[in-house]
Structure formats: structure tokens, C-alpha cells
C-alpha positions as CSV (number, residue, x, y, z in Angstrom):
1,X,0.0,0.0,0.0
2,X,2.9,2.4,1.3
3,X,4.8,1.2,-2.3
4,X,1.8,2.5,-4.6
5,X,1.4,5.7,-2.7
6,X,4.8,6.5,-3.0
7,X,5.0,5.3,-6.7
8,X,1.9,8.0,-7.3
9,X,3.5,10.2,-5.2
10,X,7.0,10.3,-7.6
11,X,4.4,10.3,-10.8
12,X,2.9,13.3,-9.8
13,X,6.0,14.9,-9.0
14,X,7.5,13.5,-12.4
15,X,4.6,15.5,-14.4
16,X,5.1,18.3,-12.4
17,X,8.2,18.8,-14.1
18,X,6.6,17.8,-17.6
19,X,3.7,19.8,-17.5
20,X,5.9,22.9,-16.1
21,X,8.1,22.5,-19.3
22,X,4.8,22.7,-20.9
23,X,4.0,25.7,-19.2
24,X,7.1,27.4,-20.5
25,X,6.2,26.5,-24.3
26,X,2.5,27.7,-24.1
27,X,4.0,30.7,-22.1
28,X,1.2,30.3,-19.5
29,X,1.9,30.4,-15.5
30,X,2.2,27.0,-14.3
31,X,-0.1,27.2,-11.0
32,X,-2.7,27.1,-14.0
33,X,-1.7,24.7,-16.3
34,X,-1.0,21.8,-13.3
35,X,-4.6,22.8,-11.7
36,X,-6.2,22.1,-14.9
37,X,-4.2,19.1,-16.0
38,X,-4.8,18.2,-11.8
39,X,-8.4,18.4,-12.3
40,X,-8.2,16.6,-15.9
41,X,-6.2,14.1,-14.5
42,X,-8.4,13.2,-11.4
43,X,-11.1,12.2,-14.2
44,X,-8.7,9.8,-15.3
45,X,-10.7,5.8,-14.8
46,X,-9.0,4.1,-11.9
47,X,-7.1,6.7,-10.8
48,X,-5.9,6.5,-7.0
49,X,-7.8,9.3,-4.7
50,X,-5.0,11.1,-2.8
51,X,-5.6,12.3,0.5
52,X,-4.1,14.0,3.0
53,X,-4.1,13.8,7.0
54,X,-5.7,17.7,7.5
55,X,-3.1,18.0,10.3
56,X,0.0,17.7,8.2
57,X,-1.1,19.8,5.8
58,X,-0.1,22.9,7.4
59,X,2.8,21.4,8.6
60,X,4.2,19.9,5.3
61,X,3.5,22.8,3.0
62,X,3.3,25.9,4.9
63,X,6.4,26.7,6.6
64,X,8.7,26.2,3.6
65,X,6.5,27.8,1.3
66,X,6.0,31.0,3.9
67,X,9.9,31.0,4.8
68,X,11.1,31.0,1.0
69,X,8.9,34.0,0.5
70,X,10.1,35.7,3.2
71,X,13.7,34.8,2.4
72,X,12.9,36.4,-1.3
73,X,11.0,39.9,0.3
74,X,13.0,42.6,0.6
75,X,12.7,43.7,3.9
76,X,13.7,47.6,2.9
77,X,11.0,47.8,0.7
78,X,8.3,45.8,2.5
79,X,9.0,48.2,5.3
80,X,9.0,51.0,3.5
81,X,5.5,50.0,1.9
82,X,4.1,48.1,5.0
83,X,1.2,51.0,5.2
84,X,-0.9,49.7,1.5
85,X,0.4,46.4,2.5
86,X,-1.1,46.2,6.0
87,X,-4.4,48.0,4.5
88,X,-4.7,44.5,2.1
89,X,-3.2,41.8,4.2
90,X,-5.4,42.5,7.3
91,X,-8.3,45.0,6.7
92,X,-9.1,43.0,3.3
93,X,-8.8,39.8,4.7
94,X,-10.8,41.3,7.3
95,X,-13.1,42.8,4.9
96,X,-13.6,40.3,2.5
97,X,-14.3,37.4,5.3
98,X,-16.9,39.2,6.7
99,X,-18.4,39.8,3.2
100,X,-18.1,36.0,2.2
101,X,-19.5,35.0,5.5
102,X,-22.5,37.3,5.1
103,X,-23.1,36.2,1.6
104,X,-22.7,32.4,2.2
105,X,-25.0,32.8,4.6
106,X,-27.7,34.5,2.5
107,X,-27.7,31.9,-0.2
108,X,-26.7,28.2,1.3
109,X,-29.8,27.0,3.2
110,X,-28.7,26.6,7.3
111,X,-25.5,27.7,6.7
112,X,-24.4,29.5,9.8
113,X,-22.2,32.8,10.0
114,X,-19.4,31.1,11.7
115,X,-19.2,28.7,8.8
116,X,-19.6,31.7,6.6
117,X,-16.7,33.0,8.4
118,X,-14.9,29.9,8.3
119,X,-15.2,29.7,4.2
120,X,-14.0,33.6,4.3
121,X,-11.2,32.6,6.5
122,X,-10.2,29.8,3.7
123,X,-10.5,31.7,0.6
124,X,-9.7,35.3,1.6
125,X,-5.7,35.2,1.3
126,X,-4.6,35.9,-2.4
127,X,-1.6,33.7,-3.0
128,X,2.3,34.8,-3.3
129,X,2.8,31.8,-5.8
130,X,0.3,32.6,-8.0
131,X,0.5,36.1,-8.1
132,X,4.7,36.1,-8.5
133,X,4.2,33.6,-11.1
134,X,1.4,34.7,-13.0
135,X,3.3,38.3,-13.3
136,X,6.6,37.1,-13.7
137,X,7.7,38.0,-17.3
138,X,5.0,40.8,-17.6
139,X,6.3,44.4,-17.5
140,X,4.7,45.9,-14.4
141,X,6.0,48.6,-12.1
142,X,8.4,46.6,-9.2
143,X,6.1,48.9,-6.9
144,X,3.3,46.7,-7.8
145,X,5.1,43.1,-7.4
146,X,6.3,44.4,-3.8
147,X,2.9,45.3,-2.5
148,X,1.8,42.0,-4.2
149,X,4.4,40.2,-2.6
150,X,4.2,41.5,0.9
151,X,0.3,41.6,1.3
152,X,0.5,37.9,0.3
153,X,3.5,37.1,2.7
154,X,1.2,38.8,6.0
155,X,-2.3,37.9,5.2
156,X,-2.0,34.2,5.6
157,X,-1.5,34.9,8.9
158,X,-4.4,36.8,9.3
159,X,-6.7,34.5,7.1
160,X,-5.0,31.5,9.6
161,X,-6.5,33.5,12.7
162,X,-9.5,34.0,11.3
163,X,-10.3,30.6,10.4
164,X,-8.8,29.5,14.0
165,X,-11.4,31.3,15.7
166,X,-13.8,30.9,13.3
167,X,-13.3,27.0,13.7
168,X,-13.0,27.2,17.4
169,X,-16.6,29.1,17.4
170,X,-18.1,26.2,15.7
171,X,-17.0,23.3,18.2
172,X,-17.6,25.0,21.1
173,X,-20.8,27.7,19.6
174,X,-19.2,30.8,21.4
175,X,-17.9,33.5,19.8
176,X,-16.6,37.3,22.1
177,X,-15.5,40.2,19.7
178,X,-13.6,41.7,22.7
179,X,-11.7,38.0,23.5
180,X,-11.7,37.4,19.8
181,X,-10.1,40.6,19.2
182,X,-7.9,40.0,22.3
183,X,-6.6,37.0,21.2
184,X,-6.0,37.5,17.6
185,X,-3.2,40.6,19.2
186,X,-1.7,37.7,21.2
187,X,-1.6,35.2,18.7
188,X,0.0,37.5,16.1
189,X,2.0,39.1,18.2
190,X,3.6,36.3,20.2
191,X,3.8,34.2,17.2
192,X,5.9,37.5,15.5
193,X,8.0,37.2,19.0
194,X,8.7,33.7,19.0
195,X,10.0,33.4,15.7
196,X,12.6,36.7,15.7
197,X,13.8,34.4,19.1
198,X,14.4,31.4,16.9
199,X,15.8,33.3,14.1
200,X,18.3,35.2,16.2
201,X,19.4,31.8,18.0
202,X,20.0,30.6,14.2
203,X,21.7,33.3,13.4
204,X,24.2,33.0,16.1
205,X,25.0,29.4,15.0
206,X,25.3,30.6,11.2
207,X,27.6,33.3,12.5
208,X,29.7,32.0,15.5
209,X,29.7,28.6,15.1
210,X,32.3,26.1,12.7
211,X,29.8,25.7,9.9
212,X,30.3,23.8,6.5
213,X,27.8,24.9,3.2
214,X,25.7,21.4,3.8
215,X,25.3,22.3,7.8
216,X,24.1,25.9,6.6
217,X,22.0,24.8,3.9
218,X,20.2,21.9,6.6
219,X,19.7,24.6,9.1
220,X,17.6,26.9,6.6
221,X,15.4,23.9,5.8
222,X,14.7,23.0,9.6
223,X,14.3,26.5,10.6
224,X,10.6,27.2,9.3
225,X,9.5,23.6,11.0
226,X,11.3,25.1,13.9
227,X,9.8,27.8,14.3
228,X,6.4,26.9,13.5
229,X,6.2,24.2,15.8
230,X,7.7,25.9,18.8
231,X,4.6,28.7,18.0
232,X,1.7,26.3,17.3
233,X,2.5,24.4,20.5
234,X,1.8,27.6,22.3
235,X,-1.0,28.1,20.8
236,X,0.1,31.1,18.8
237,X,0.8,32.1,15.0
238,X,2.9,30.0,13.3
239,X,3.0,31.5,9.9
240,X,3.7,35.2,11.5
241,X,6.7,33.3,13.5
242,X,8.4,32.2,10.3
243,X,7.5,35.2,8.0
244,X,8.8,37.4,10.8
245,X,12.1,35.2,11.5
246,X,12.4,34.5,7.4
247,X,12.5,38.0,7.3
248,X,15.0,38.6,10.3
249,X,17.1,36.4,8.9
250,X,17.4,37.4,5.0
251,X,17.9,40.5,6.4
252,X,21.2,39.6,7.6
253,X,22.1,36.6,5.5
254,X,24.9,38.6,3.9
255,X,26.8,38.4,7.5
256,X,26.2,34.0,7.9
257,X,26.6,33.0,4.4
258,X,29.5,32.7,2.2
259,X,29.4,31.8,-1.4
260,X,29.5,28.3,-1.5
261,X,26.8,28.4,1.2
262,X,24.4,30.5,-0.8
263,X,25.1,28.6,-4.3
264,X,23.9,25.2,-2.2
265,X,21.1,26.7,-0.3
266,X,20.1,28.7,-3.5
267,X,20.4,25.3,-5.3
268,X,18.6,23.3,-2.7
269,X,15.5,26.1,-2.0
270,X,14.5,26.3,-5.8
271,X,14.2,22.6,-6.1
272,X,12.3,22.8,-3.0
273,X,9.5,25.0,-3.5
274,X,9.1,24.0,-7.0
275,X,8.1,20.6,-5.9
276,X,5.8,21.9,-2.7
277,X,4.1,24.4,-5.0
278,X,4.1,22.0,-7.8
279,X,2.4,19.8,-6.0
280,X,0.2,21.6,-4.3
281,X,-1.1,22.8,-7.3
282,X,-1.6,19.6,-8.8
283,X,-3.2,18.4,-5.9
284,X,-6.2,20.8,-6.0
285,X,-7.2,19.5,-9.1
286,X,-7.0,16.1,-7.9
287,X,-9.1,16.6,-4.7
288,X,-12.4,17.1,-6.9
289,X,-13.7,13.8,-7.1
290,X,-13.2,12.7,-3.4
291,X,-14.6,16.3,-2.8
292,X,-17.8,15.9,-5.0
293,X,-18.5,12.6,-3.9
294,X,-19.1,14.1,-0.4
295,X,-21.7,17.0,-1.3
296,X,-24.1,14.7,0.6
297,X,-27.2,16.8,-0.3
298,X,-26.2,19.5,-2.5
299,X,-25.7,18.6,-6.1
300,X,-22.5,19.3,-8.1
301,X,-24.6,22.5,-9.8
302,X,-25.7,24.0,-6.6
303,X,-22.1,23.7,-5.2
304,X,-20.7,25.3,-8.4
305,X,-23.7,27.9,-8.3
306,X,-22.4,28.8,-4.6
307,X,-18.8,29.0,-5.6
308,X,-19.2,31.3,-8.6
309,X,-21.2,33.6,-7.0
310,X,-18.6,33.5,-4.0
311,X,-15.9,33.9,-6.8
312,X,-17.5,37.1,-7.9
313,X,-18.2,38.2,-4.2
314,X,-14.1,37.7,-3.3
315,X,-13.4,39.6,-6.7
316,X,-15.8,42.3,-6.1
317,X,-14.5,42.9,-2.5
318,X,-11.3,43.2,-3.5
319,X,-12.0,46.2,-5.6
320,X,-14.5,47.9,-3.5
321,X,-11.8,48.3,-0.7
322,X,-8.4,48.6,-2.9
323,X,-9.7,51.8,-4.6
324,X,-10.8,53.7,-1.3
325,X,-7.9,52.2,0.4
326,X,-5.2,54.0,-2.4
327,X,-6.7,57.2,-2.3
328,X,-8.4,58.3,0.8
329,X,-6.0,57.9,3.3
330,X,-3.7,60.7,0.9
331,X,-7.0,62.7,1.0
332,X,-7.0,62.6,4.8
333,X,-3.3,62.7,5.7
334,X,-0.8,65.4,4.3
335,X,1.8,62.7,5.7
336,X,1.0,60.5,3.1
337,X,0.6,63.0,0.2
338,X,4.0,64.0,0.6
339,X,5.9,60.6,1.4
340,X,4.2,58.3,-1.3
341,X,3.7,59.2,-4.8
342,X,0.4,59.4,-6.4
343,X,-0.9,56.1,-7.7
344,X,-2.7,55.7,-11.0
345,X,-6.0,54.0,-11.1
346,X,-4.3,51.7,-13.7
347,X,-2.0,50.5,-11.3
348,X,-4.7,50.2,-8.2
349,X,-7.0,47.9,-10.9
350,X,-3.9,46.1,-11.6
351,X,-3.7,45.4,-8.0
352,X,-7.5,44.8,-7.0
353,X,-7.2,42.3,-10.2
354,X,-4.3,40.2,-9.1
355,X,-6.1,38.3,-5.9
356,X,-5.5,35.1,-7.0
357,X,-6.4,31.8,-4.7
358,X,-4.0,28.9,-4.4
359,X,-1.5,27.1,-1.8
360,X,-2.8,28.4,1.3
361,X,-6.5,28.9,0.3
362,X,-6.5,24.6,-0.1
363,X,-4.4,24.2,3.0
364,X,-6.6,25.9,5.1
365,X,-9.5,24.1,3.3
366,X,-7.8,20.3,3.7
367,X,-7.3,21.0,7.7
368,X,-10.6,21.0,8.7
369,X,-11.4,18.5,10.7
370,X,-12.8,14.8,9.4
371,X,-15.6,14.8,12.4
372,X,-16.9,16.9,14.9
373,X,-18.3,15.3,18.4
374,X,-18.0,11.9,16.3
375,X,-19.5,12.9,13.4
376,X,-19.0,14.1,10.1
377,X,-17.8,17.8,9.9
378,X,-21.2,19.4,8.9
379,X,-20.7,21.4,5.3
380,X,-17.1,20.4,5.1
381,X,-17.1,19.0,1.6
382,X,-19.4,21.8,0.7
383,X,-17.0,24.1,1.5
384,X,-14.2,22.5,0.1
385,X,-15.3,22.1,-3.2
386,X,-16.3,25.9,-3.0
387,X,-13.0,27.2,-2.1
388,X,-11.8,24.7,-5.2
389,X,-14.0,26.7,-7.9
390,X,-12.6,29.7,-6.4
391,X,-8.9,29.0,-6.3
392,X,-9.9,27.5,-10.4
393,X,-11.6,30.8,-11.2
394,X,-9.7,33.7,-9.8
395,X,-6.1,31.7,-11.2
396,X,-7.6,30.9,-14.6
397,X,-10.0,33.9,-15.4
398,X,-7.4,36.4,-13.5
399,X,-4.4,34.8,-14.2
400,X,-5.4,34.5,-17.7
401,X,-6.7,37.8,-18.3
402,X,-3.8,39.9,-16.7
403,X,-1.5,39.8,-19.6
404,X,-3.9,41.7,-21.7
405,X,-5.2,43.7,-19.2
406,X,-1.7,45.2,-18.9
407,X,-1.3,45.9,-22.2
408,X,-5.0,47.2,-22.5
409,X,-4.2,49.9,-19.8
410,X,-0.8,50.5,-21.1
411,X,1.0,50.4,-17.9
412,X,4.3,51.0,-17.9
413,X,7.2,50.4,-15.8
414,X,7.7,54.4,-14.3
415,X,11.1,53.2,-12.4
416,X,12.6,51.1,-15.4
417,X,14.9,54.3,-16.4
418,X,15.8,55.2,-12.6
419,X,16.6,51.4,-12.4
420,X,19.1,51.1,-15.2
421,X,20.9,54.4,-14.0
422,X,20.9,52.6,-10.6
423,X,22.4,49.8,-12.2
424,X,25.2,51.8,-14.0
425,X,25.7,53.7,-10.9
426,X,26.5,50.8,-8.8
427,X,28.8,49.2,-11.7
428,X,31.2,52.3,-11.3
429,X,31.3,52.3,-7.7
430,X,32.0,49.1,-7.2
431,X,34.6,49.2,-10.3
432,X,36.2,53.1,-8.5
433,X,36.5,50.7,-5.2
434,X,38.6,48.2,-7.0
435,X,40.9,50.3,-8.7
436,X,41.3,52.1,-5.5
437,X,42.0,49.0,-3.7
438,X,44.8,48.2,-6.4
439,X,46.5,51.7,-6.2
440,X,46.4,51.4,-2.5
441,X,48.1,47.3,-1.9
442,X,49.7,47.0,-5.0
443,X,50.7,50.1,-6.8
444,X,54.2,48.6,-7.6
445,X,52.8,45.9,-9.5
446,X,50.0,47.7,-11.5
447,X,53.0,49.7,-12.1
448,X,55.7,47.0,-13.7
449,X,53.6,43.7,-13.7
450,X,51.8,43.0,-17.1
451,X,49.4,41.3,-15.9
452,X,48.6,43.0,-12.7
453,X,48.2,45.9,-15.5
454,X,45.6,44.4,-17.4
455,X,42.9,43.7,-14.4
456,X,43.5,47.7,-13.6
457,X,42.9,48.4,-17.4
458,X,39.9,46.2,-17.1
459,X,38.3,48.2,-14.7
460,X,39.3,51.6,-16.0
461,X,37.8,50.4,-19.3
462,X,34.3,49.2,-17.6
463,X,34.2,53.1,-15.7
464,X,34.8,54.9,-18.9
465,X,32.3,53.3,-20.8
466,X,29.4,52.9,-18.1
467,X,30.2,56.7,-17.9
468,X,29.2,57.2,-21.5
469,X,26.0,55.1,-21.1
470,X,25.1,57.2,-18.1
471,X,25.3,60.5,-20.4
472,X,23.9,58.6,-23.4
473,X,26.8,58.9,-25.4
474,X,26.6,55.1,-27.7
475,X,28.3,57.4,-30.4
476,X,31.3,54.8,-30.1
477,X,29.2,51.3,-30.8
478,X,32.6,49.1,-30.4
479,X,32.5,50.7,-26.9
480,X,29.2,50.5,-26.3
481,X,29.4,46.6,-26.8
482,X,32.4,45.8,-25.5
483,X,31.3,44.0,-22.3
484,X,28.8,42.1,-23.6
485,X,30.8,40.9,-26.2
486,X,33.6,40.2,-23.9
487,X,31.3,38.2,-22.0
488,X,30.3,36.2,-24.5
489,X,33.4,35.4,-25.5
490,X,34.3,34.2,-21.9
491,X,31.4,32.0,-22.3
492,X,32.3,30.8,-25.2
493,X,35.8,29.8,-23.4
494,X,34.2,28.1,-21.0
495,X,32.0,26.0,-23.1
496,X,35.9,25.0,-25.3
497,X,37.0,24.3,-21.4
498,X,34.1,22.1,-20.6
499,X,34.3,20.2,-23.9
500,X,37.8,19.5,-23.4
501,X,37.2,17.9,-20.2
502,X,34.5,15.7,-22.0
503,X,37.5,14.6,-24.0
504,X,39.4,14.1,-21.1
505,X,37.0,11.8,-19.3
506,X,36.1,9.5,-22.2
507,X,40.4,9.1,-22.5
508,X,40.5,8.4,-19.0
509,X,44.0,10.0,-18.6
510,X,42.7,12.3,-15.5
511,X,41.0,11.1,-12.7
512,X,37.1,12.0,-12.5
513,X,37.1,13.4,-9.3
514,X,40.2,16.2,-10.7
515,X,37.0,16.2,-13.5
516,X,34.6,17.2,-11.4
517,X,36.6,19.9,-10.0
518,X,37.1,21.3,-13.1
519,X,33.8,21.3,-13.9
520,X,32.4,22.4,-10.4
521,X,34.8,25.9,-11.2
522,X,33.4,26.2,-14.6
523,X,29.7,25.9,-13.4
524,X,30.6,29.0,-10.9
525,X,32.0,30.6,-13.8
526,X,29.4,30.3,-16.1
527,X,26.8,31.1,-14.1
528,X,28.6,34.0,-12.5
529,X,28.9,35.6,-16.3
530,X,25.2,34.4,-17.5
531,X,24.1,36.4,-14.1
532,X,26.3,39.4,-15.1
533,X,25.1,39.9,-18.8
């Protein structure tokens, strides 16, 4: 039994991969492309119904998922746009659960607010995966992916509360706004406490202790379990503990980590949250026929009546508070006005548009409990399968639509100029500090030594013409393209490099360990020119 559950287990992952190369050909966003092939796959005859234990869902997925995000967020600018951010990842959670709980309500016959707030608490979180993914590629201002980004790093946490007390009111039918509200401070904030406390002890042992690259990149992938299970058996948040001690920690990764360190944690993260997102993905299509076969009493067209008209409630919400939200607050507050430029209403639509479901939207639907006082948890197939025709429709009609939309509005990256200039900038700087390093250790041998020469007339070469670009001189196109030619000609002496050492392997006159060696030094150089170009 354990054998064929792993063997469908390794398929799945297998046409993960496939279907994401897939993705790449028909340029379209892979969270949609594996929930539709999830769902056509499910309808497959014979096909084995996968299910999860709902209490390892959050465990499995969540903190890895939550602490890669994190790890990715800058914290400079999450701080720095934390006000539009806070307004979306708690007042529209907020918002939008009480609207789905009032509208649920309204429409499914003895459906009770607290499961209304239940459902809002499930579906209410956009996802980071989805949204990231969906946009990557696009031209949008990096203002807009940061918001994005943050809002969708934070409001998990809040959606996770919600639906904690919302569950909690159901099993025990009491609810207190005052202890409710009391609680969800506690829980936030002691879950925010306890992981910075985990985070700093980790970074003690990154920083003072005899680490190898393997040791660092094992620490970073026990951390999120650590933290979230020291918070959850305190009964406090574990998302905000990692996101908070993700973020304490990539903060200051430039202090624990050296190179080889973040190549293999870089190498080993990637791989990770491909596959957890992957199959996630996958996995909400694949629920649908366990999920369906549980309506009990509703039929598949009700349930899909309920979860469009929920769709359209979520999508509508969004929009009713993002607009307000941009613009009144710089009405109000002369503060505002003068920190934070004025946003277009393309931009703001663009925003209220991208609230795609996804990873944590099924999570939070797949941990409700199986029973309740030994029985069946009333409505929870219900609500499952409506939270599925959400996640389907916001990722395939939003995440569909957004590509057009952005070129229907005509938005424009505002920053894209003051970003190359910052780019140039920084190359001269960081080219000024090494020539003044050379003049300062070794002026003798820049002086008399050929080659000590060159690297100085290497550098002096890059100022002059990043100079020229800067004041949009390209009068002199050999100049103009001499480092990306030059770096394509390095690459092309690595690839003669790495074909030689094919030739030297299949002659057997070296040693394939002195092989790999060689080719472990031209990996880090090729991939340290491909970044640079």
C-alpha cells in the first residue's frame, strides 16, 4: 500500500516537471496549467484518490512555502511599503471574510455565519505563488510586485486566525468580539515574537559557530519547521513566526553566508518550492472527485452555483476596498501626500485584479477537521469544493486575463529608467573601489607587472564606458558593446574548457574526481557571467 502511494506520489512529481516545461512553451503560469491538468487528471478511470491527514497539511506545506517567500521579500521595501500592505493583508482579509460570511449565509440553506466566516477565513488570502508567477515576465511597475508580494507574505497569517477562531466558534458555539479581538493581538504578536527568538538563535549558530555549506543549507530547511512548531504548541501564530524570522534572517544573511553556502542553499531552495508548489497545485485538481462525492445533499450544480457567485463576491471585495484604500488615506493625511507618490488608477485595478487563490487557500480548506463530536464535519465537503472553484476561477480567469489587461491599460514600468541608472551607478562604484584598492596594496605591480596591469585596465575600461551610457553617449558602438561581447566570448571559453574535459573523461588520462573539479569551477564561472550579462 505504502509502495503504490509513493509510486503516485514520484508520478505526480514527475509530471510536475513535464507539465511545467509545458508551461514554458505555451507561455502560461504553471499554477494554472497543473490545476487544470490536476483536475483533468483526477477524471482519469482508476485513478488513485490522494488524501491528506488535514493536520499535516499545514505542517508539510506551509512553513517552507512561507519562509522561501520571506527569504525572497526585501525587507527595505516591505518596510518602507508596509502601510498599502497592512491595509490588504489584514483590513481585506478582514473585509472580505466578513463579506463571504454574510453572503454564504444569505444563499446556502442553514449555513451559519461562523461557517460563513470559516469559508471567508479559507479563501480570503490571495496567493504569493500565484500572483509572483502569474506576473513574472509581464512588464509591471516593481512597486506593484512588492505590494503584491508583501500583502501575500502577511495575510495568511491573518486568514490562519481568522479561520482558527472561526473553527474554534463552531466546536464550542461561542464567539466574544472583545476575546476574539484580544486574542488575535496575542496570537499575532507572540507568534511575531517567538520566531525573531528562533531566528536570532539561528543566526548565532550561522555566525559563530564552525559551519560547513551542507550544515548551513540543513539549518535553513529545519528552521521554518522550527519555528512553526515551537509557536503552534503555544498556541500562537505560526506563519507570522516564520515570515517574521524569514524575514529577520534574510535581512542579515549577507553576514552568515558565504558563497559556497548560498550557491547550495540557493540550489537546494529552488528545487524545493518548485516541488511543494508543484504539487500543491496539482493536488487541488486532484481533490475534486473525493470532494464531489461528499456533497451529501447539494448537487455538483448547486455547489458550483455557490462557488461562482462567492468567486464574484471575493473579486468584487477586492475592488471595492483597494480603490478607497489608495486614495483616501492621501486625502486625509498630508503625511502621506507628501511621502508616497500618487498612484494611477491603472495601477490600483492592476492590483485589485491580481487576488489570485491557491496554496494556502486549499491548505486551510484540507485541515478541517474529518468529524466533529464523532461525526462528520457538517458542510465540510461543501465548502471544500467551493473554495476549489474559487482558487480555479480567480487563477484561470485572472491569471489569464492579466497579460492583456496590462497591455490594454498601457502600464508601464515608471522606475525602469531610474533602475538602469541605478544599475550603472553601482557598476562604477564598485569598479572606482577596486581600482582604489589596487592603487592602495599594489601600486608597484600595477606599475611593472603586465598582468597586474591588465585587471587595472579592465576596470578603468568598464568606468569609462558605463560613464558614456550614463550620459547617453553610444556614439562609439565598439565601446558600447564591449562587455557584452567580452562576455560572450568568456562564455564561449568556457564551453571549449568544458568540452575538453568531455575529452578528457572519455580518454580516461585524469581522474574523475580532478573532472569534477574542473567542472564544479566552470559551473561557478558560467553562471557568475550568465548572471552578469
Amino acid at each position: 500500500m505504502l509502495q503504490e502511494q509513493l509510486l503516485v506520489v514520484i508520478s505526480l512529481l514527475f509530471g510536475i516537471a513535464m507539465l511545467t516545461m509545458l508551461s514554458e512553451k505555451l507561455k502560461m503560469s504553471y499554477p494554472i496549467l497543473l490545476v487544470i491538468s490536476g483536475l483533468l487528471i483526477s477524471l482519469i478511470p482508476g485513478m488513485p484518490v490522494i488524501t491528506l491527514e488535514p493536520d499535516l497539511v499545514f505542517l508539510i506545506f506551509l512553513p517552507p512555502i512561507l519562509y522561501a517567500a520571506a527569504w525572497n521579500t526585501s525587507w527595505k521595501d516591505f518596510w518602507k511599503l508596509r502601510r498599502p500592505i497592512s491595509l490588504l493583508a489584514f483590513g481585506l482579509v478582514i473585509f472580505t471574510s466578513a463579506a463571504v460570511a454574510v453572503v454564504s449565509h444569505a444563499i446556502i440553506p442553514e449555513f451559519s455565519l461562523a461557517f460563513g466566516f470559516l469559508l471567508g477565513g479559507i479563501i480570503s488570502p490571495p496567493d504569493a505563488v500565484a500572483a509572483t508567477s502569474v506576473l513574472q515576465g509581464l512588464k509591471v511597475p516593481k512597486r506593484v510586485v512588492t505590494i503584491l508580494e508583501g500583502e501575500s507574505l502577511v495575510n495568511d497569517a491573518s486568514s490562519l486566525i481568522v479561520f482558527r477562531f472561526a473553527l474554534a466558534a463552531i466546536v464550542t458555539g461561542q464567539f466574544g468580539m472583545w476575546d476574539a479581538t484580544r486574542q488575535f493581538a496575542l496570537v499575532a504578536g507572540m507568534g511575531i515574537v517567538i520566531g525573531v527568538v528562533i531566528a536570532f538563535i539561528v543566526y548565532i549558530i550561522h555566525r559563530f559557530f564552525p559551519t560547513t555549506a551542507s550544515i548551513d543549507a540543513a539549518l535553513t530547511l529545519i528552521t521554518p519547521y522550527i519555528m512553526y512548531v515551537a509557536a503552534e504548541h503555544f498556541h500562537y501564530s505560526g506563519v507570522l513566526a516564520v515570515v517574521s524570522g524569514g524575514l529577520f534572517l534574510t535581512y542579515r544573511s549577507h553576514d552568515i553566508f558565504n558563497s559556497e553556502s548560498r550557491i547550495q542553499i540557493a540550489g537546494l531552495w529552488g528545487t524545493l518550492i518548485f516541488l511543494l508548489n508543484g504539487f500543491v497545485f496539482i493536488l487541488i485538481g486532484l481533490q475534486l472527485p473525493g470532494i464531489v462525492n461528499g456533497l451529501g445533499n447539494y448537487s455538483v450544480w448547486q455547489a458550483i452555483g455557490y462557488g461562482v457567485v462567492i468567486s464574484i463576491v471575493t473579486i468584487l471585495v477586492r475592488i471595492i476596498w483597494i480603490f478607497p484604500g489608495a486614495y483616501i488615506p492621501r486625502w486625509l493625511f498630508k503625511s502621506i501626500r507628501t511621502s508616497e507618490p500618487r498612484p494611477s488608477w491603472k495601477t490600483v485595478f492592476l492590483i485589485a485584479w491580481s487576488g489570485m487563490r491557491g496554496v494556502v487557500s486549499l491548505a486551510s480548506a484540507l485541515a478541517i477537521p474529518l468529524t466533529l463530536a464523532g461525526q462528520a464535519f457538517p458542510y465540510r465537503n461543501l465548502i471544500l469544493f467551493i473554495t476549489f472553484v474559487v482558487i480555479l476561477i480567480t487563477l484561470v480567469l485572472q491569471g489569464l486575463s492579466l497579460k492583456p489587461l496590462i497591455r490594454i491599460l498601457s502600464i508601464e514600468e515608471p522606475d525602469k529608467e531610474d533602475e538602469q541608472f541605478k544599475i550603472l551607478a553601482l557598476r562604477i562604484q564598485l569598479a572606482e573601489s577596486v581600482l582604489s584598492y589596487l592603487d592602495t596594496n599594489y601600486p608597484e605591480e600595477t606599475q611593472n607587472n603586465d598582468t597586474y596591469k591588465r585587471v587595472r585596465d579592465r576596470y578603468e575600461r568598464m568606468i569609462e564606458i558605463t560613464k558614456r551610457k550614463l550620459e547617453g553617449d553610444n556614439a562609439d558602438d565598439e565601446s558600447a558593446s564591449f562587455l557584452p561581447q567580452y562576455r560572450q566570448m568568456l562564455l564561449e571559453l568556457v564551453h571549449i574548457r568544458r568540452r575538453e574535459l568531455k575529452y578528457f573523461r572519455h580518454k580516461g588520462e585524469y581522474s574523475e574526481e580532478l573532472i569534477r573539479e574542473r567542472e564544479w569551477e566552470l559551473d561557478l564561472e558560467e553562471a557568475r557571467l550568465q548572471q552578469s550579462s
